[in-house]
Structures are given as structure tokens and as C-alpha cells.
C-alpha positions as CSV (number, residue, x, y, z in Angstrom):
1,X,-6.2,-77.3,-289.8
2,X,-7.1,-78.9,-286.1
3,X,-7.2,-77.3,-283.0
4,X,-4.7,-78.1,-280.8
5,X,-5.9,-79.6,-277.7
6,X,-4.3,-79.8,-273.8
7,X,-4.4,-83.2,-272.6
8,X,-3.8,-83.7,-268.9
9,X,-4.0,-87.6,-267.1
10,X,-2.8,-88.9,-263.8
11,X,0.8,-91.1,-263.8
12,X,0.0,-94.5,-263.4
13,X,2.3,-96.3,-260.8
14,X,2.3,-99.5,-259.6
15,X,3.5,-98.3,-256.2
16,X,1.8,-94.9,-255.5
17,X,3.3,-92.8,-253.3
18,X,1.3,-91.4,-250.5
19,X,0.2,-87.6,-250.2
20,X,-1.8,-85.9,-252.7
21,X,-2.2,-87.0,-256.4
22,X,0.1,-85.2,-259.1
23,X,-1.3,-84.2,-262.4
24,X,0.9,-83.7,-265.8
25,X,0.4,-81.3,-268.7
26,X,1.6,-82.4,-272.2
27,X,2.5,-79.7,-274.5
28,X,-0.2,-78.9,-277.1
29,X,0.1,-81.1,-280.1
30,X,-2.3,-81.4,-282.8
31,X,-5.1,-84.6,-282.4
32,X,-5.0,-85.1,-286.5
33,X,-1.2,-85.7,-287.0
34,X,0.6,-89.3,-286.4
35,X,1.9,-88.1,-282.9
36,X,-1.6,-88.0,-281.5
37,X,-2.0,-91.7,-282.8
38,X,0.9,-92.5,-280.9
39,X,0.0,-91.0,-277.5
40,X,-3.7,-92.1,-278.3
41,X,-2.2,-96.0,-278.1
42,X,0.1,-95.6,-275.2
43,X,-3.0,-94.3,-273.2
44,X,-5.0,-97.0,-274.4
45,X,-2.3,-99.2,-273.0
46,X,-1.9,-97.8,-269.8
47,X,-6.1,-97.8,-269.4
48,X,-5.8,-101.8,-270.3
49,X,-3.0,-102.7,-267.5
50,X,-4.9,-100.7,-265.2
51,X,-7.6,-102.8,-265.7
52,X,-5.8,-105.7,-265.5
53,X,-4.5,-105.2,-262.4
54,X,-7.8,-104.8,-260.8
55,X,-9.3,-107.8,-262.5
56,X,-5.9,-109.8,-260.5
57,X,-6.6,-108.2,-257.7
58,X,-10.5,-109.2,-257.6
59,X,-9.5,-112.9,-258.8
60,X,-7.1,-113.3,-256.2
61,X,-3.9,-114.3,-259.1
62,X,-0.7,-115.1,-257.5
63,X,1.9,-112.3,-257.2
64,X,3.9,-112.2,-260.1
65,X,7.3,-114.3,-259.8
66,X,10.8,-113.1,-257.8
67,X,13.1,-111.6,-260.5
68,X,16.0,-113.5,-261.5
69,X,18.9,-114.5,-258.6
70,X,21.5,-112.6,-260.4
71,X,19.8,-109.4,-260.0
72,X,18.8,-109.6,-256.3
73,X,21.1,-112.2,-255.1
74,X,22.8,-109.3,-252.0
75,X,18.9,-109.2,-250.9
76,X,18.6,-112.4,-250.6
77,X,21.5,-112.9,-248.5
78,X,20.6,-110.1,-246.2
79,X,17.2,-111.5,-245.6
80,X,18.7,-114.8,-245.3
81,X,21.3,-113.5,-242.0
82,X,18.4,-111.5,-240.6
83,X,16.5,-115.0,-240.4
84,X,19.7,-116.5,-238.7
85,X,19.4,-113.7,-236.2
86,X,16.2,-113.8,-235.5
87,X,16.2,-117.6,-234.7
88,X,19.5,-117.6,-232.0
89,X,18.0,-114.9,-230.5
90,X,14.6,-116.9,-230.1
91,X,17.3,-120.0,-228.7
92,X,18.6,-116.9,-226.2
93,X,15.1,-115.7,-224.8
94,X,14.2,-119.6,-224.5
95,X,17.4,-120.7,-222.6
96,X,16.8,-117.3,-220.4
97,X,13.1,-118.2,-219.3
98,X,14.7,-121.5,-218.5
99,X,17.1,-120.4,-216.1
100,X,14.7,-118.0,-214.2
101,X,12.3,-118.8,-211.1
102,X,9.3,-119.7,-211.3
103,X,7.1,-117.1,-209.3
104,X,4.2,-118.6,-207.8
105,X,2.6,-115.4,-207.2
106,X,3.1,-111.9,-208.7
107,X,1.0,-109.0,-208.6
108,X,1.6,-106.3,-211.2
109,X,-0.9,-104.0,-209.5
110,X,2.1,-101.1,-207.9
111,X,2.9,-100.4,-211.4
112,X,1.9,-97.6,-213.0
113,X,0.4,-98.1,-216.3
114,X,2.5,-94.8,-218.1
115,X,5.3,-97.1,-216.9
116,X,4.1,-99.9,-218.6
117,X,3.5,-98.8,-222.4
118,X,6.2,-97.5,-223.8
119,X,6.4,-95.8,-227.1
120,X,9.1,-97.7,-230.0
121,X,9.8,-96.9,-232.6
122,X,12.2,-99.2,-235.7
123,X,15.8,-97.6,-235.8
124,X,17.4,-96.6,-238.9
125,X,20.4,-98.7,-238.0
126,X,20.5,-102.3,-239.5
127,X,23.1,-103.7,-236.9
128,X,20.8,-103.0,-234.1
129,X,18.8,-105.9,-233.1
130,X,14.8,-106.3,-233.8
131,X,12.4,-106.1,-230.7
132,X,9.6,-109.5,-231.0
133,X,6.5,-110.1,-229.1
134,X,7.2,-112.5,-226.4
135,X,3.9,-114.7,-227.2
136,X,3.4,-114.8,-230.8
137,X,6.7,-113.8,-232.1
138,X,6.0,-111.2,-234.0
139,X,7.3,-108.3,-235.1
140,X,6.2,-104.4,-233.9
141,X,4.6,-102.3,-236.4
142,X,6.2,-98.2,-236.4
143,X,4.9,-96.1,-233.5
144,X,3.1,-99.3,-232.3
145,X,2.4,-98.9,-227.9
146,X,4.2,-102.1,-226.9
147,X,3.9,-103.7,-223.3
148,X,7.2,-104.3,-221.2
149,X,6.7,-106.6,-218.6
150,X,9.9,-108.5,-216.9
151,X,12.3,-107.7,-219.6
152,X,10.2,-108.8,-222.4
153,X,7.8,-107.0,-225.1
154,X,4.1,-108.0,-226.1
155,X,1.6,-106.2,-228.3
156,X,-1.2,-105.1,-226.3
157,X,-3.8,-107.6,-227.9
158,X,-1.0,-110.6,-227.0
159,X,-0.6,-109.3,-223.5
160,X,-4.0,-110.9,-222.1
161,X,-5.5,-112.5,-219.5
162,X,-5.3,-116.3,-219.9
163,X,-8.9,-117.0,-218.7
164,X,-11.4,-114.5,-220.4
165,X,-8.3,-112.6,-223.3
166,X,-9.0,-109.1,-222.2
167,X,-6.0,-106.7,-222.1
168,X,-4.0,-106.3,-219.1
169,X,-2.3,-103.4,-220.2
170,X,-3.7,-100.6,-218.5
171,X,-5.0,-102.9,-215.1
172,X,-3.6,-104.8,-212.4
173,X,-3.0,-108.3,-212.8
174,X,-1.6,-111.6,-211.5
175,X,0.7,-114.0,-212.2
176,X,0.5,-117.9,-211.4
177,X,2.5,-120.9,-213.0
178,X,3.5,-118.6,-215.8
179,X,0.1,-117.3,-216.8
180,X,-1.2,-114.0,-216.2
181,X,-5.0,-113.2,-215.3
182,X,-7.6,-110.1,-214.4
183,X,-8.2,-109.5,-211.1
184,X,-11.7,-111.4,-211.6
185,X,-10.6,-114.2,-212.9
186,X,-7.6,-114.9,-210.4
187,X,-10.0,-114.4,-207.9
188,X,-13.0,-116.9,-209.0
189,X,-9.6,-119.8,-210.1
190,X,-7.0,-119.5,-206.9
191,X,-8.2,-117.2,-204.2
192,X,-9.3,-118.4,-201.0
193,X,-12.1,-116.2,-199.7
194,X,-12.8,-115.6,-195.7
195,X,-14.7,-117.3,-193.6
196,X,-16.2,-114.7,-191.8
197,X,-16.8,-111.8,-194.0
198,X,-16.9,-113.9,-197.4
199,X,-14.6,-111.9,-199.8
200,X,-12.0,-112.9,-201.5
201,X,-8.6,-112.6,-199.7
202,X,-5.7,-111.1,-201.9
203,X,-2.8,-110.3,-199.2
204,X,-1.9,-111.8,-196.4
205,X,-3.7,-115.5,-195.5
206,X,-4.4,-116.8,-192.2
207,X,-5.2,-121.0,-191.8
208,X,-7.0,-121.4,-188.5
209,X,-9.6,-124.3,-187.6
210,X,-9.7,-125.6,-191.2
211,X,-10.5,-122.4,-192.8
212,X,-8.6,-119.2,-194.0
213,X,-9.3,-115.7,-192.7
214,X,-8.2,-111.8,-193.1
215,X,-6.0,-110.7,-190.7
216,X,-8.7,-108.2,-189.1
217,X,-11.5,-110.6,-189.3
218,X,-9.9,-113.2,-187.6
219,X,-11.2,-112.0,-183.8
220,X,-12.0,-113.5,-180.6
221,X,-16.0,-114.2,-180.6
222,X,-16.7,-112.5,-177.3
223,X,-14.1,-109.5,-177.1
224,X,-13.5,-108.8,-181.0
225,X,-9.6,-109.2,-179.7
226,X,-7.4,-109.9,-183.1
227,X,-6.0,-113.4,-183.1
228,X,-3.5,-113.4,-185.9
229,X,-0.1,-112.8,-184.1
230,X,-1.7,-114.9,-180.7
231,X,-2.8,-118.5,-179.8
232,X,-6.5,-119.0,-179.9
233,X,-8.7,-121.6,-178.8
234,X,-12.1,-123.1,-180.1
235,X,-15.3,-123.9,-178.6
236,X,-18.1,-125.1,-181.0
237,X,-15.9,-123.9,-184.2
238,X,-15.6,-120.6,-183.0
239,X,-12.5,-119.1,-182.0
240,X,-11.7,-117.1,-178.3
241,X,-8.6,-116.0,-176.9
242,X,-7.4,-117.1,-173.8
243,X,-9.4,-115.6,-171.2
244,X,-12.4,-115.3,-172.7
245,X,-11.8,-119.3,-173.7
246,X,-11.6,-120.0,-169.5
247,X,-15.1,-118.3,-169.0
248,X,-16.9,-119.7,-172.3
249,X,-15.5,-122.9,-171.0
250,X,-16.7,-122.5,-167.4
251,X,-20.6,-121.4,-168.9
252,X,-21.0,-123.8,-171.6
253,X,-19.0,-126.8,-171.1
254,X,-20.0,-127.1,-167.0
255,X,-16.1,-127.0,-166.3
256,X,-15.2,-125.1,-163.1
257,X,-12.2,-122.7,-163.4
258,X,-9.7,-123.1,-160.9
259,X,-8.7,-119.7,-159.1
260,X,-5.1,-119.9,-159.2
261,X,-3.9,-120.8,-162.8
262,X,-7.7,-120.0,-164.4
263,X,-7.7,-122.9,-166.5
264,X,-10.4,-125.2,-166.7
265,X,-10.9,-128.3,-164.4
266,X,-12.3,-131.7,-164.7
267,X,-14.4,-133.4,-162.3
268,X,-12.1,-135.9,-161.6
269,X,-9.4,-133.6,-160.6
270,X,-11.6,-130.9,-158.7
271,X,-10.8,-130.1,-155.2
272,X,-12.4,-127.0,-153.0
273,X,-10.8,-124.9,-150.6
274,X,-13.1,-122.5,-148.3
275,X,-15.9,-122.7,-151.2
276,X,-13.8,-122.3,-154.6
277,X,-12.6,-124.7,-157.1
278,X,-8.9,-125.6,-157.3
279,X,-6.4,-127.6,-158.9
280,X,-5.1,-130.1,-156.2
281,X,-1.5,-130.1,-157.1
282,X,-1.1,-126.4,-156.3
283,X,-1.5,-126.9,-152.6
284,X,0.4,-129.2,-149.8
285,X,-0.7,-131.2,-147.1
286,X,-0.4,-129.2,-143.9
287,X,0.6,-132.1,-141.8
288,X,3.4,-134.0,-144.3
289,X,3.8,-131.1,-147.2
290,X,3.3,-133.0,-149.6
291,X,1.7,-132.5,-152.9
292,X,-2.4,-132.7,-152.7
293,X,-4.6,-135.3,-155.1
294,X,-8.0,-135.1,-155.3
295,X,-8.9,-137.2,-152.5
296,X,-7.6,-134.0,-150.3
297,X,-10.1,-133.2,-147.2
298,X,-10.5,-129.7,-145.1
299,X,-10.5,-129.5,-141.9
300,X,-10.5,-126.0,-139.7
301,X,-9.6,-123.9,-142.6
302,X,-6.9,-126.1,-143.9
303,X,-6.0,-129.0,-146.2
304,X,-4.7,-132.2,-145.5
305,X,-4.1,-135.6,-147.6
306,X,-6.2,-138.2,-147.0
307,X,-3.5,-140.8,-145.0
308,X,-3.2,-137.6,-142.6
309,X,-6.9,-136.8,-142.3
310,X,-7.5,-140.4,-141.3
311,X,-5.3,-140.2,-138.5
312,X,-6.9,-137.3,-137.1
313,X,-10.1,-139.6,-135.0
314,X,-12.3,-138.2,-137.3
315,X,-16.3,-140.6,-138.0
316,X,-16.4,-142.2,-141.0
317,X,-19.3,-142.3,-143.2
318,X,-21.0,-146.0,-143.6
319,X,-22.0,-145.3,-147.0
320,X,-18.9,-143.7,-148.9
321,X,-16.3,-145.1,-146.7
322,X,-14.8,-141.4,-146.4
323,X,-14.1,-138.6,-143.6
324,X,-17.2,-136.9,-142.5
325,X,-15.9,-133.2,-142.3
326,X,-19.0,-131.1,-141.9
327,X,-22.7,-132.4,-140.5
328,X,-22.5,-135.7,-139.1
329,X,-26.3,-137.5,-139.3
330,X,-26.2,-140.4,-136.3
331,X,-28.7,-143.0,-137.4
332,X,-29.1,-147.0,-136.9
333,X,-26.3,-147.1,-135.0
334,X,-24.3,-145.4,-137.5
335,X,-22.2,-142.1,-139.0
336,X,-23.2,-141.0,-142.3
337,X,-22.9,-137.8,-144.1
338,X,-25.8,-135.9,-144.6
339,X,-26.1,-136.6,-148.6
340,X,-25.7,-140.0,-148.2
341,X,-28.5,-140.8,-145.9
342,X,-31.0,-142.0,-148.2
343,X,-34.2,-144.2,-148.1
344,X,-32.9,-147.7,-148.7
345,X,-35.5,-148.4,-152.0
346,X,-35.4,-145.3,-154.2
347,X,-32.2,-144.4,-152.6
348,X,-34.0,-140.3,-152.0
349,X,-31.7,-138.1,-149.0
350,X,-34.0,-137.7,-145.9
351,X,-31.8,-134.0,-145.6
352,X,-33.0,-134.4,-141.6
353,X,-36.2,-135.4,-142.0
354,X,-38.4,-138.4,-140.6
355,X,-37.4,-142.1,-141.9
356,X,-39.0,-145.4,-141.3
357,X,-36.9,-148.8,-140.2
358,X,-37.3,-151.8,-141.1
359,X,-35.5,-154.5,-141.2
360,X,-32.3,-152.3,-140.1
361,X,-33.1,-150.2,-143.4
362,X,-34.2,-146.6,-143.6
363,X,-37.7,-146.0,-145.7
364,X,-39.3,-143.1,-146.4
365,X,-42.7,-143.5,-145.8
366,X,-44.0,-144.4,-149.5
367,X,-41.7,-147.6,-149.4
368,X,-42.0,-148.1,-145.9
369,X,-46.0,-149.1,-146.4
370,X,-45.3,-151.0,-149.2
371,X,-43.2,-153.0,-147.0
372,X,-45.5,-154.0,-144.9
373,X,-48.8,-153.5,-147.2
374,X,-50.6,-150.8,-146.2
375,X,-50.7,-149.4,-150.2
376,X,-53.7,-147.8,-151.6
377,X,-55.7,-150.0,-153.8
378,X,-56.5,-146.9,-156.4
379,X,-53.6,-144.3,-155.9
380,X,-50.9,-146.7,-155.3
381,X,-49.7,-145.0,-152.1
382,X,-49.5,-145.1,-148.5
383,X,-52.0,-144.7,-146.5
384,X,-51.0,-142.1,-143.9
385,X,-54.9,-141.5,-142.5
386,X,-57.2,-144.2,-141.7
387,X,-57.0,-147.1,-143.3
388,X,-60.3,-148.9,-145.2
389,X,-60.1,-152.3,-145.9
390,X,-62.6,-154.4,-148.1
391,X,-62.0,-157.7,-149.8
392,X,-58.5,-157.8,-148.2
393,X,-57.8,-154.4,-150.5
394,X,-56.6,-151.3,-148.4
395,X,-57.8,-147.8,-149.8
396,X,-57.4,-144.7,-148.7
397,X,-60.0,-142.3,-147.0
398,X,-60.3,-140.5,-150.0
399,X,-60.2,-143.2,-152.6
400,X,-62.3,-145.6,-150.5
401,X,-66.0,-144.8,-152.9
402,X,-69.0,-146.3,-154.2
403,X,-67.9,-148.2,-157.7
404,X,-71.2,-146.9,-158.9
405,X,-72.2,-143.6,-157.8
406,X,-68.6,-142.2,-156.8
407,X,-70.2,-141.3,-153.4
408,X,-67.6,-141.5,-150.1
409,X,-67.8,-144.1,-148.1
410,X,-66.9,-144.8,-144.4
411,X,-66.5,-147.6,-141.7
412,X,-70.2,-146.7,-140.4
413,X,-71.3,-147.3,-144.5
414,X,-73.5,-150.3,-145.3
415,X,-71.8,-151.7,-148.2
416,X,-72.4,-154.7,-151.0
417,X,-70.0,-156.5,-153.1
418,X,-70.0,-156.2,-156.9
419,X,-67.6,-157.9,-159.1
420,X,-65.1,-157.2,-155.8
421,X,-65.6,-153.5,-155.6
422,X,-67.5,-151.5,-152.7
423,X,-71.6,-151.0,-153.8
424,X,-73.3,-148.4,-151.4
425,X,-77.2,-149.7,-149.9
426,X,-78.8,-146.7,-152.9
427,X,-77.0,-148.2,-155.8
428,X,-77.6,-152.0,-154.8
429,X,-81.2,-151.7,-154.3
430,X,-82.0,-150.0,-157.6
431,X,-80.4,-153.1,-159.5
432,X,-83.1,-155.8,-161.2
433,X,-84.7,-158.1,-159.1
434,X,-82.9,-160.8,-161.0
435,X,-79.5,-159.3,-160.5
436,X,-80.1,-159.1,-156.7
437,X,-80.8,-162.7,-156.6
438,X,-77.5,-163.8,-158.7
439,X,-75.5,-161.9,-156.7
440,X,-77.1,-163.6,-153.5
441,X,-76.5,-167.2,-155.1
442,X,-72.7,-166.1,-155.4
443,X,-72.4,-164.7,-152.5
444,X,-73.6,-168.2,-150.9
445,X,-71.5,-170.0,-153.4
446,X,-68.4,-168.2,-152.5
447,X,-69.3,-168.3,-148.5
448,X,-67.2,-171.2,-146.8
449,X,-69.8,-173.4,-144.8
């Protein structure tokens, strides 16, 4: 007679249940009798589907086929209406997105990110309607953190940046054309940066002289006045406001600035009353009132238009033509202003000084021995001293030396030609013998007999 033995095994399951594993006891039976045979094979068979199913599961076998339609025919009609659902409600979302705006610009970064992820979970209800993921259409898995973001859902890995894929869940981000991106990467693709301090500009834009600026950097170069909400000008490329535009003007442009409306004037409409420059149309004759031009003249502390002035008996200048209001210079017969009283070659003002006639010209004294050729043979002057004159050359007192030994000569000096420049009595009788008696035969040749 056997012992009776206690045989204990796990259930075998095709789908286990989670949790912890549950363990059977089998009443004792003896191993010898025919029972023990019978449980002996049924283990046996269990052990050889077991392996079976791993073998299947390593070789990759196709899943075993659907049962027969008459026994799940009401499943296959319920998956078949959730499919129907699911597509019209893809048609709805699509007809929706349709309909709405496009936003150019939208930045998510005032929301707070709790706000964002909210917590869903499946309901227990099958007439309530399935949430999908926006981008890939998917369904959410149970207690899955899903992103809400303009009444639609995403998973967190579908709700990405469309530049570099990182998650925008828990970060600001923008929206342009449909497509959302990082902060970075929105930055380096559509922001402008600014031209003066070089970031990148993510509010408010301001387009000035070609090139966009911050609000607070876009400042008047000389004052650091903020020129967003007022009209600037440019000098150069850089911007001023208005009154510090009328002095930079004035400085680097040679422009005066007239003293009544402070605005720059050009030389062709400059006028001056007791000193300062002026606009002419913002005084009147004082003779006829009317409106001044820039021929306007000033006489005894007022202004008059130039029909009135010439009506007054007052000289006119012989070289402009014009009124002579201040200094009058009387010369050759003439009136002319004291500017325009110039030497008649090089056209220099004499401003008082002594001038040469000639010819019914004024010379200064340069020109005025050229004139009449009394011009240094060496300096190309005039000769204001005493004049030296050797083969019909003039030179001056200073200039008038030896061509060999640089020593000054006079009129008392014995001198020798040489190739037509002044020898001294030294220098010529240390030449050869045979040179001296060359420059005699040429010297005879050249005499007229």
C-alpha cells in the first residue's frame, strides 16, 4: 500500500488575471491507483500547451482565427456603429477647423501649465462619446495626462513643437500658420530682432528707417528721448527728434537755423536780420509790406525789398550789380563793396590794402610785376627791392648769386658769363686755360660787330 501524496500546481489561464498568483490543493489520492494516471496525463497536457504557447509566441504565429459569426455576431455590430461614430465625428472636427480663423500669431505663454493638463479618465457609459488626439487620431489610454489646447485634445508626445518635436506641454509656445513651436525655434524662423540692442523682439514691433526696433530702444541719438508714439527724423541713419534734428542739422550739415520757426535753411533762401539767419518770407518790406525774398537788403535796422531799396539813392557795387549797404571802397572811379574788390588776375580782396593799376585794372603787386616784367628769374616773383638784371633776366637781391660758388653778388660785382648764368672773377679764373679760351671765342662769336 502507497503513500498518499498532496499535489499542489498553479491554474493555467490563457488570460491571467493580475494580482498575486493563486495556488490549488487536490485532495490526497493514492499515486498507484488509475486516478493518479488520469491526473498524471491531464498535467502532462496542460505542461505541453504551455509550451506551445510560448514556442507561438517566440515564432511570431498568427493569432488564432475570430470564432464563428453566429456566436459573436451583436459584437461585431457594436464595433461596427462605434467605427461609424468615430468617423462623422472626425467629418465634424474637420468641417470645424474649416470654419475657424486663421490666427497669425498666438502665444500660449499666460497659461498656466496645471491649466493645461488635465487628468481623463474612459467613462463607464457607452453612449458617451470617445475623446481622440487631434494629430494622430488616436485614442487615450486610462489615467493618461492629455493636453487641451483650443477645444481640442493631444497626447503630450503629439503636442510638439513643429521645428525640433520637443513637448510643449509644460512651456510657452507660439502659434503661426497652424503650427506650433518653442520659444527658440519661433525666435531663430519669424522673429525680427532689434536694431539697436540685437535681441529678438517678441511684443510690440516698431518699422522705422528700414529696420524694426523695441519700443524703449527706439530713442533719439542725442537726448535718449523715446520715439515710438512721435515723428523722428534721420541724419546719417540715425534717428533724432525734432529739436535735437535742427541742431545736428545746423553742426553737421552747414545748414543755418532760422530763429523764428527753428528749422533749417538753405543757402539759397537765407536772409540776415541784425546778425541772425532768417527765413525771408516771415518778414515784410517796411516801405510796401509786402512779403520778403531773398534778395531782401537792411538798411538802419530795417528790411526792405529790393525794388524799394533801389529807390532809396543808395551806390551800387560795379562788380555784383547790388546795393552797397555797409563799407563802401571808392576806387578807379568806381563803388564797390569791400569783398568784391579783388586783384583783377587771381581775383584775391585787397580788404583796404594797397593795389596796383594798370591798364584800368587793380593788381596786387605779384601780378602787377608780371605785367610789366619785373619777375624774378629763380623765385618767380616780384621784385620789390632792387632789381639785377643780367642777360635780359631780372633777379632778385637775394637770388641774384654766383652759378658756381652760391656767393651774393651785386651791381659793383665783376661778373662772367657761363652757359647764360652769372660767374663771379674767383670761380672764372680757376677754370682750364682751355676753357677760358672757348669761352672767349664765344663770347666774340656771339658779340655783334
Amino acid at each position: 500500500m502507497r503513500h498518499a501524496k498532496t499535489v499542489s500546481y498553479q491554474l493555467a489561464c490563457d488570460n491571467p488575471i493580475p494580482g498575486p498568483t493563486k495556488t490549488f490543493q487536490l485532495c490526497p489520492i493514492e499515486i498507484g491507483s488509475s486516478t493518479s494516471h488520469l491526473l498524471h496525463r491531464r498535467l502532462t497536457m496542460n505542461q505541453t500547451a504551455q509550451q506551445q504557447e510560448q514556442k507561438r509566441k517566440k515564432a511570431k504565429m498568427p493569432p488564432p482565427p475570430p470564432p464563428p459569426p453566429n456566436q459573436s455576431l451583436s459584437h461585431q455590430i457594436h464595433q461596427h456603429q462605434n467605427k461609424q461614430h468615430q468617423i462623422e465625428q472626425r467629418h465634424q472636427r474637420q468641417q470645424k477647423q474649416e470654419q475657424q480663423p486663421n490666427q497669425v500669431l498666438h502665444q500660449q505663454s499666460q497659461l498656466n501649465p496645471d491649466e493645461i493638463v488635465d487628468k481623463c479618465k474612459p467613462s463607464s457609459n457607452e453612449n458617451e462619446v470617445e475623446l481622440l488626439c487631434a494629430h494622430c487620431e488616436g485614442s487615450f489610454k486610462p489615467d493618461e495626462d492629455i493636453v487641451a489646447s483650443r477645444d481640442k485634445f493631444y497626447h503630450q508626445t503629439c503636442f510638439a513643437c513643429a521645428q525640433c518635436f520637443r513637448p510643449l506641454s509644460h512651456t510657452e509656445f507660439y502659434e503661426y500658420e497652424g503650427r506650433r513651436y518653442c520659444k527658440y525655434d519661433f525666435q531663430m524662423l519669424f522673429a525680427p530682432f532689434c536694431s539697436k540692442c540685437g535681441e529678438f523682439i517678441m511684443s510690440r514691433v516698431i518699422k522705422a528707417m528700414g529696420r524694426s526696433w523695441h519700443p524703449q530702444c527706439l530713442v533719439c541719438d542725442r537726448c535718449g528721448t523715446q520715439l515710438g508714439s512721435t515723428s523722428l527724423q534721420k541724419i546719417r541713419g540715425r534717428p533724432y527728434c525734432k529739436s535735437c534734428f535742427i541742431e545736428v542739422a545746423q553742426h553737421e550739415m552747414g545748414k543755418q537755423i532760422c530763429q523764428t520757426c527753428r528749422c533749417p535753411i538753405s543757402n539759397a533762401e537765407l536772409i540776415r536780420f541784425k546778425g541772425d539767419p532768417y527765413h525771408p518770407h516771415h518778414f515784410q518790406c517796411a516801405r510796401c509790406d509786402s512779403e520778403l525774398g531773398p534778395d531782401a537788403r537792411q538798411r538802419d535796422g530795417d528790411l526792405y525789398c529790393l525794388r524799394c531799396f533801389d529807390k532809396m539813392g543808395i551806390p551800387i557795387c560795379s562788380a555784383c550789380r547790388r546795393p552797397i549797404e555797409g563799407r563802401i571802397v571808392w576806387a578807379l572811379g568806381r563803388t564797390w563793396h569791400v569783398e568784391h574788390f579783388v586783384c583783377h588776375h587771381c581775383e584775391f580782396p585787397f580788404m583796404g590794402g594797397r593795389f596796383y593799376e594798370w591798364r584800368g585794372h587793380a593788381y596786387c603787386l605779384t601780378h602787377y610785376q608780371s605785367r610789366i616784367g619785373n619777375i624774378c628769374h629763380i623765385c618767380n616773383r616780384a621784385v620789390t627791392g632792387v632789381l639785377a638784371r643780367f642777360t635780359n633776366k631780372a633777379y632778385c637781391p637775394i637770388h641774384f648769386t654766383c652759378s658756381v660758388c652760391d656767393i651774393q653778388l651785386n651791381e659793383k660785382s665783376k661778373l662772367y658769363e657761363m652757359d647764360l648764368k652769372p660767374v663771379c672773377k674767383d670761380c672764372y679764373e680757376r677754370l682750364p686755360t682751355h676753357w677760358k679760351r672757348r669761352l672767349a671765342k664765344l663770347h666774340l662769336a656771339e658779340t655783334p660787330k
